[in-house]
BARO-814865 format. One record per residue (C-alpha): residue number from 1; x, y, z. Coordinates in steps of 0.25 Angstrom, whole numbers. Example, Ala and Ser with C-alpha at 12.3 -4.5 7.8 and 13.67 -1.06 7.14 Angstrom:
2
+-----+-------+-------+-------+
: pos :     u :     v :     w :
+-----+-------+-------+-------+
:   1 :    49 :   -18 :    31 :
:   2 :    55 :    -4 :    29 :
+-----+-------+-------+-------+
***
This chain:
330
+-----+-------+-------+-------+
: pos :     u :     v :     w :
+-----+-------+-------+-------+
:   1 :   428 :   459 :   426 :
:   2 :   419 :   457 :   438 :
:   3 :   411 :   447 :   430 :
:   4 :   423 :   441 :   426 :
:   5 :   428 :   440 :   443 :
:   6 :   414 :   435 :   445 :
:   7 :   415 :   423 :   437 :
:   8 :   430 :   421 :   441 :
:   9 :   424 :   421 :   456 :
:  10 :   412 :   412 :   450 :
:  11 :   423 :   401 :   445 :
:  12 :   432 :   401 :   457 :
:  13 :   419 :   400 :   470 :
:  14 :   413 :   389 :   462 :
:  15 :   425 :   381 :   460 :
:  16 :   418 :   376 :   449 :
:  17 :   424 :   360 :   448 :
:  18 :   421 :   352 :   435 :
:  19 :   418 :   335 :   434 :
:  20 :   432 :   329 :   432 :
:  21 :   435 :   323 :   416 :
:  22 :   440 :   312 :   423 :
:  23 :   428 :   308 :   434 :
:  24 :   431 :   297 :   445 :
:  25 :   423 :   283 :   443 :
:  26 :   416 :   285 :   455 :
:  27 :   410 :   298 :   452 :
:  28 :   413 :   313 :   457 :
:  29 :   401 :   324 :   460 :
:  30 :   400 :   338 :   454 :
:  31 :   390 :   347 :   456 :
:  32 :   384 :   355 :   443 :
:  33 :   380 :   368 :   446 :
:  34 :   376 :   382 :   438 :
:  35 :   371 :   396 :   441 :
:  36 :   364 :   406 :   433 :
:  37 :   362 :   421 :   438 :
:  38 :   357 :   433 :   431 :
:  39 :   349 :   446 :   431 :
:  40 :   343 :   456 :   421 :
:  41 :   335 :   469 :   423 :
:  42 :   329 :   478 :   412 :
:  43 :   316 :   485 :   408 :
:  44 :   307 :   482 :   398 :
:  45 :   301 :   495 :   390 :
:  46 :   310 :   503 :   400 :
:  47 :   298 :   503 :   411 :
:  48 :   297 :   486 :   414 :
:  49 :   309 :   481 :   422 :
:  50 :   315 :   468 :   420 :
:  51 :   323 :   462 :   432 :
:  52 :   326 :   448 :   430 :
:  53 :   335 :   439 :   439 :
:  54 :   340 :   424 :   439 :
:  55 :   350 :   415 :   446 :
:  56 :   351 :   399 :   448 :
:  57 :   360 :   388 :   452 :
:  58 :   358 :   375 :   453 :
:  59 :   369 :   364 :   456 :
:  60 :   369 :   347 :   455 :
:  61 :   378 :   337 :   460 :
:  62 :   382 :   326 :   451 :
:  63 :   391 :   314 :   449 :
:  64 :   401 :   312 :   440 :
:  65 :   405 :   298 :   433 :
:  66 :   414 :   296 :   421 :
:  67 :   408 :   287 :   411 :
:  68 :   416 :   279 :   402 :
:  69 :   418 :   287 :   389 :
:  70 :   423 :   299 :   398 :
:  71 :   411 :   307 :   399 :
:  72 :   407 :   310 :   413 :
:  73 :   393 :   310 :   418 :
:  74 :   387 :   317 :   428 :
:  75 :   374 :   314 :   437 :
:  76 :   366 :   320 :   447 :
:  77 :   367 :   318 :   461 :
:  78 :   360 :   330 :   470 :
:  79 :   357 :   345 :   471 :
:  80 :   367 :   351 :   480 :
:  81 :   359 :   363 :   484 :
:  82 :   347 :   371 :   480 :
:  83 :   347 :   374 :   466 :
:  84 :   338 :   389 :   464 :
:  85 :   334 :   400 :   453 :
:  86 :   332 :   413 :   459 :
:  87 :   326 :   422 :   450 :
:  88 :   317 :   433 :   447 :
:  89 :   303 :   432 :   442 :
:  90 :   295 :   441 :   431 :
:  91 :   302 :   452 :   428 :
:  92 :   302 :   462 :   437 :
:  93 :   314 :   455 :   448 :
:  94 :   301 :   457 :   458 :
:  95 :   301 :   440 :   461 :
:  96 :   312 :   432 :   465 :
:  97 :   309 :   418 :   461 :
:  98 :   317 :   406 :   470 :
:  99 :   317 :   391 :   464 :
: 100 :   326 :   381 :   472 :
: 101 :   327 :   368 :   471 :
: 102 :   335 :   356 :   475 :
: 103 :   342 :   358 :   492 :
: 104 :   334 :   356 :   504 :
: 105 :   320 :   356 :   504 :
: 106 :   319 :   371 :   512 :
: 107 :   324 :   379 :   501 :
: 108 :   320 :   394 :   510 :
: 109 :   335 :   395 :   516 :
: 110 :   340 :   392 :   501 :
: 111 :   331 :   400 :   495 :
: 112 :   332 :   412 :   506 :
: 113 :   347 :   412 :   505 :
: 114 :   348 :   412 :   490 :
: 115 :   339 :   425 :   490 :
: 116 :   348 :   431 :   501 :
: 117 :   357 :   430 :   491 :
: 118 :   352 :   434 :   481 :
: 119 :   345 :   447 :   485 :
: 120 :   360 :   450 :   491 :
: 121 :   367 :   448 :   477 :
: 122 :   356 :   453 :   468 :
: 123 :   350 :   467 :   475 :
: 124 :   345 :   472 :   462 :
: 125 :   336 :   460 :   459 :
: 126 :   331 :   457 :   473 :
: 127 :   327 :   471 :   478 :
: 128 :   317 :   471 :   468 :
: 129 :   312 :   456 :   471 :
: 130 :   297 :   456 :   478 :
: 131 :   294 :   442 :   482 :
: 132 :   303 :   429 :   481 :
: 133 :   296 :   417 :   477 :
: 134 :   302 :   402 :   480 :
: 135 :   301 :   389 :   472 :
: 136 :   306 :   377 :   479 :
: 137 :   308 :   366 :   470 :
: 138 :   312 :   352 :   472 :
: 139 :   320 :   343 :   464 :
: 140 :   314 :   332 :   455 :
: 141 :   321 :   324 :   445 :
: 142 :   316 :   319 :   432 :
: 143 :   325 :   307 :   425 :
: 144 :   334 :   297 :   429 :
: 145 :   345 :   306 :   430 :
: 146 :   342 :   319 :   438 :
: 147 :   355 :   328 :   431 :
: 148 :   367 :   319 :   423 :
: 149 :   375 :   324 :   412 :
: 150 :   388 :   317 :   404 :
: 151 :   401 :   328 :   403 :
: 152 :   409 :   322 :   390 :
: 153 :   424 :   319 :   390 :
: 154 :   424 :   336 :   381 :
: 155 :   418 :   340 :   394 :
: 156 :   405 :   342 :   386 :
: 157 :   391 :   341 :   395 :
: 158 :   382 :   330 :   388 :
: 159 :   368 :   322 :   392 :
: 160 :   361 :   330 :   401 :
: 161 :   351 :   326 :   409 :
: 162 :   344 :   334 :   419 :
: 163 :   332 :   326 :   429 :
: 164 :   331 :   337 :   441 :
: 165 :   321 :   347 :   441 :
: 166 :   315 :   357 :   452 :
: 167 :   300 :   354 :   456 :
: 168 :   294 :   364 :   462 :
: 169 :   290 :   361 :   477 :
: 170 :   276 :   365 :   476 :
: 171 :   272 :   357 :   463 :
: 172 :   263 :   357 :   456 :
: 173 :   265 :   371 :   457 :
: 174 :   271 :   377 :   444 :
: 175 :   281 :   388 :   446 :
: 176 :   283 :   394 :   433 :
: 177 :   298 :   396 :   434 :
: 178 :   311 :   389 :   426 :
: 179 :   318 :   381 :   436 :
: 180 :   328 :   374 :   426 :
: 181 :   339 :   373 :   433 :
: 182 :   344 :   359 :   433 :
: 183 :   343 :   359 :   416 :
: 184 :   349 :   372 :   417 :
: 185 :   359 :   367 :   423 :
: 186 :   363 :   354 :   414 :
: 187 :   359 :   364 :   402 :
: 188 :   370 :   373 :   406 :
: 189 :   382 :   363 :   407 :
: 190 :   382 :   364 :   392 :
: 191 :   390 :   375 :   395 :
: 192 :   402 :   368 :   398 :
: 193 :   402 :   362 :   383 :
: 194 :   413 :   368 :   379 :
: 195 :   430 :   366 :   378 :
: 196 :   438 :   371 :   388 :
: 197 :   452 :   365 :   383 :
: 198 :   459 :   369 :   369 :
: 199 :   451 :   360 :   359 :
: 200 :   465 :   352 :   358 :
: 201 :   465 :   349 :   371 :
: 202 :   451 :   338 :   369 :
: 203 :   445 :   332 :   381 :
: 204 :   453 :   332 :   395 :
: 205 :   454 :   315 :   397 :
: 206 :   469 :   319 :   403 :
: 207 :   479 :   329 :   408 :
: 208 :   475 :   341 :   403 :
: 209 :   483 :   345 :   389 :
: 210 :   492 :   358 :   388 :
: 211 :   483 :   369 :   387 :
: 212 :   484 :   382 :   379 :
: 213 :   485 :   396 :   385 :
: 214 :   472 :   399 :   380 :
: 215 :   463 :   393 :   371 :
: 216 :   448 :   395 :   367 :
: 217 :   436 :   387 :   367 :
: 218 :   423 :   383 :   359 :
: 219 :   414 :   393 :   353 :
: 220 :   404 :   395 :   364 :
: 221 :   389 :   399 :   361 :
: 222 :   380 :   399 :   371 :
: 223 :   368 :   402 :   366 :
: 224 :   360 :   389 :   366 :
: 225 :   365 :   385 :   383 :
: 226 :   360 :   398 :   386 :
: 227 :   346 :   399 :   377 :
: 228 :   345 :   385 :   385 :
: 229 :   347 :   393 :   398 :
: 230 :   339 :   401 :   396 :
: 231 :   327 :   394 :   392 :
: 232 :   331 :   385 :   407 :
: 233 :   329 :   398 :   414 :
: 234 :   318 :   406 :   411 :
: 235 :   304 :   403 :   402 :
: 236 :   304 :   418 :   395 :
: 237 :   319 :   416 :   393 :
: 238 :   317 :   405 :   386 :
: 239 :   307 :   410 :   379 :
: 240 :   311 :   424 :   376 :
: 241 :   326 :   423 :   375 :
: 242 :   336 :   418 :   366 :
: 243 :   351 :   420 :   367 :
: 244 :   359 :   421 :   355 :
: 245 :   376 :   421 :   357 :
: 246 :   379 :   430 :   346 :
: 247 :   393 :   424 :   345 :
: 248 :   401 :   411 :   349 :
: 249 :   415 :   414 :   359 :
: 250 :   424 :   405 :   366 :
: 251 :   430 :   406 :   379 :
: 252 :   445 :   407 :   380 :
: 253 :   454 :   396 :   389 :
: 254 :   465 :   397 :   397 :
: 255 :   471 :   390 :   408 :
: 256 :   469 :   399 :   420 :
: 257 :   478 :   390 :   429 :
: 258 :   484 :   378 :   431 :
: 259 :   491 :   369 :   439 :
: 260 :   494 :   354 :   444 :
: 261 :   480 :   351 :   448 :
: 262 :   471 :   361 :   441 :
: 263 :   470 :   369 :   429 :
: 264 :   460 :   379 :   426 :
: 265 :   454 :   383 :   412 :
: 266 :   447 :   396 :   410 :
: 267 :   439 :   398 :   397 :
: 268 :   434 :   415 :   398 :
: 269 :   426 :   422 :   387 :
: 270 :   418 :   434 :   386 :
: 271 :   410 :   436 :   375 :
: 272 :   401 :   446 :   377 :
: 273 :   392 :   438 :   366 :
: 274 :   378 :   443 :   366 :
: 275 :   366 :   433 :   368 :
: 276 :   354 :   442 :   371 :
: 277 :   348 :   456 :   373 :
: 278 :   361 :   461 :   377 :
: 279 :   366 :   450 :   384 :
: 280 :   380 :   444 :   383 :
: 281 :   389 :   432 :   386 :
: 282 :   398 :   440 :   393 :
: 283 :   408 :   428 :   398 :
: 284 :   409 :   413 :   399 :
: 285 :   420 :   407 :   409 :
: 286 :   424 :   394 :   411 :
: 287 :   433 :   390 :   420 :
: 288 :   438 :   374 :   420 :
: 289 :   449 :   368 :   430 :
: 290 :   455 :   354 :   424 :
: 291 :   466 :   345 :   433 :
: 292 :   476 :   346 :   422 :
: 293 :   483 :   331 :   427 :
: 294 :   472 :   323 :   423 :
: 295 :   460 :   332 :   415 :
: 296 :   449 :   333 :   427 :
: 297 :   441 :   345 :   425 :
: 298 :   441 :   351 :   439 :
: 299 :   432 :   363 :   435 :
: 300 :   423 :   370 :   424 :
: 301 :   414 :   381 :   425 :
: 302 :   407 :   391 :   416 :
: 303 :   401 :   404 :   416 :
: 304 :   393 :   413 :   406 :
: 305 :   390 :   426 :   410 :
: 306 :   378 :   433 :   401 :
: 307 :   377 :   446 :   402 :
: 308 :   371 :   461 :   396 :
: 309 :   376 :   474 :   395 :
: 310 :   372 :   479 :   408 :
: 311 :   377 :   467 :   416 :
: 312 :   363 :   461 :   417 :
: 313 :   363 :   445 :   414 :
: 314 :   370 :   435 :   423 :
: 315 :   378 :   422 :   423 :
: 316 :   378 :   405 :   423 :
: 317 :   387 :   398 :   429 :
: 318 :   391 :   382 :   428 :
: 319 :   398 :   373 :   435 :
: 320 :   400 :   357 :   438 :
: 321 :   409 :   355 :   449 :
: 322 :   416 :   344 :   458 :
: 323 :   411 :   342 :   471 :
: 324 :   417 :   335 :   484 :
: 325 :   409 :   327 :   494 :
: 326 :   408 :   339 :   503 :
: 327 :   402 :   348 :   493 :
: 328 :   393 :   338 :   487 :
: 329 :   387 :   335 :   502 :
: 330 :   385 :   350 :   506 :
+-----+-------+-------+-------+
***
């Protein structure tokens, strides 16, 4: 129940805000954005401890432009703030490793408020961290098109191309450490490939159809998006780990609310289907608001919480959102 309020609270803060099906000639902005956080601690041969943390988010802002067959196509136009991992190093939780990249170019006040915060929400991981060590990094493109991707008229996410990349302010300097965050972040709207609406129901070009009570989706198996994660974050994962979803499940629909200008669609499951060493997918939310008038798609969002026995593990979130002139400026 209290992760189950936690996601709620998640969904509801972020008023997470999806491209419209239906995009004006002249172009709209959305900003794309993900978090992933998580924590493990263990022994090895009962006498070696193991004390492992990880969290990043990253965001980019992007137009929007309806292209002639009904697809959609999204391109990059900035880094509304500093995108960071913040994570431990080695083993042993004893170094705290900072990488920031995109913002100002004095990332200290960043980078010392993120670790106020940290310290304040993890205790357990950072009473044992001995030395914090920073990596700046400045953001390079590569390509014609720094980050652009086509979402179909299913809603499916296609042709994914991903040009930005952190350098590392003191290059040549080589810092040894996974800083994948902008392929992780195209890698993980693969996520969203899935129905949300009764099959019946096809592609929303219109009003939206009659819906069901409930209804159930695709045969989800995530085992490939997140053996591709994985090998995004970390070396030894992606060397040492493979994740195997021992089963397929499906999330279960329902129109949560509705009304003259909005209605929301929530799709809920919690599998509990094991991956690896103990670990689970204990849920998978997704919540989508659709303007029932004319088909726009006001809101998606997804989350997948992985988890052991013990409550060790952590969570990814995703979400592509509308923004205003305000927001985009700040």
């Amino acid at each position: 129940m209290k992760h189950r309020r936690l996601i709620a609270a998640f969904f509801l803060l972020s008023a997470l805000v999806l491209p419209a099906l239906k995009v004006p000639a002249e172009g709209t902005r959305f900003r794309l954005e993900y978090r992933i956080r998580g924590g493990a601690v263990s022994r090895v041969l009962l006498f070696f401890p193991i004390r492992i943390f990880y969290e990043a988010s990253v965001a980019i802002d992007l137009d929007a432009r309806q292209q002639p067959d009904g697809s959609i196509c999204f391109t990059y136009t900035g880094v509304p703030r500093t995108a960071y991992i913040l994570r431990t190093l080695g083993f042993s939780g004893k170094t705290l490793g900072v990488l920031t990249v995109g913002g100002d170019e004095d990332i200290e006040p960043f980078a010392k408020d993120l670790l106020s915060r940290w310290r304040a929400l993890e205790p357990e991981f950072a009473e044992r961290v001995k030395s914090v060590k920073k990596f700046p990094h400045r953001l390079g493109m590569t390509g014609p098109l720094p980050f652009s991707f086509q979402r179909d008229r299913s809603g499916f996410y296609r042709d994914i191309v991903v040009g930005l990349e952190p350098r590392y302010r003191y290059a040549p300097a080589k810092i040894g450490i996974y800083f994948n965050v902008f392929p992780m972040l195209a890698d993980l709207l693969k996520l969203l490939n899935h129905r949300f609406l009764p099959a019946a129901a096809g592609p929303v070009s219109g009003p939206v159809p009659s819906l069901p009570a409930e209804w159930t989706g695709d045969d989800l198996d995530f085992s490939a998006d997140l053996n591709r994660t994985a090998g995004l974050l970390e070396k030894a994962v992606k060397s040492l780990v493979t994740v195997k979803q021992k089963f397929p499940f499906r999330l279960r629909f329902s129109v949560a609310s509705s009304s003259a200008d909005e209605m929301e669609v929530c799709g809920e499951g919690f599998p509990d289907v094991p991956l690896w060493k103990g670990f689970m997918i204990r849920e998978v939310i997704r919540r989508v608001r659709l303007r029932p008038a004319d088909g726009t798609l006001l809101a998606d969002g997804i989350w997948v919480g992985l988890r052991n026995g013990k409550g060790q593990g952590g969570y990814g979130c995703l979400q592509l959102r509308r923004i205003d002139a305000m927001e985009e400026n700040q």
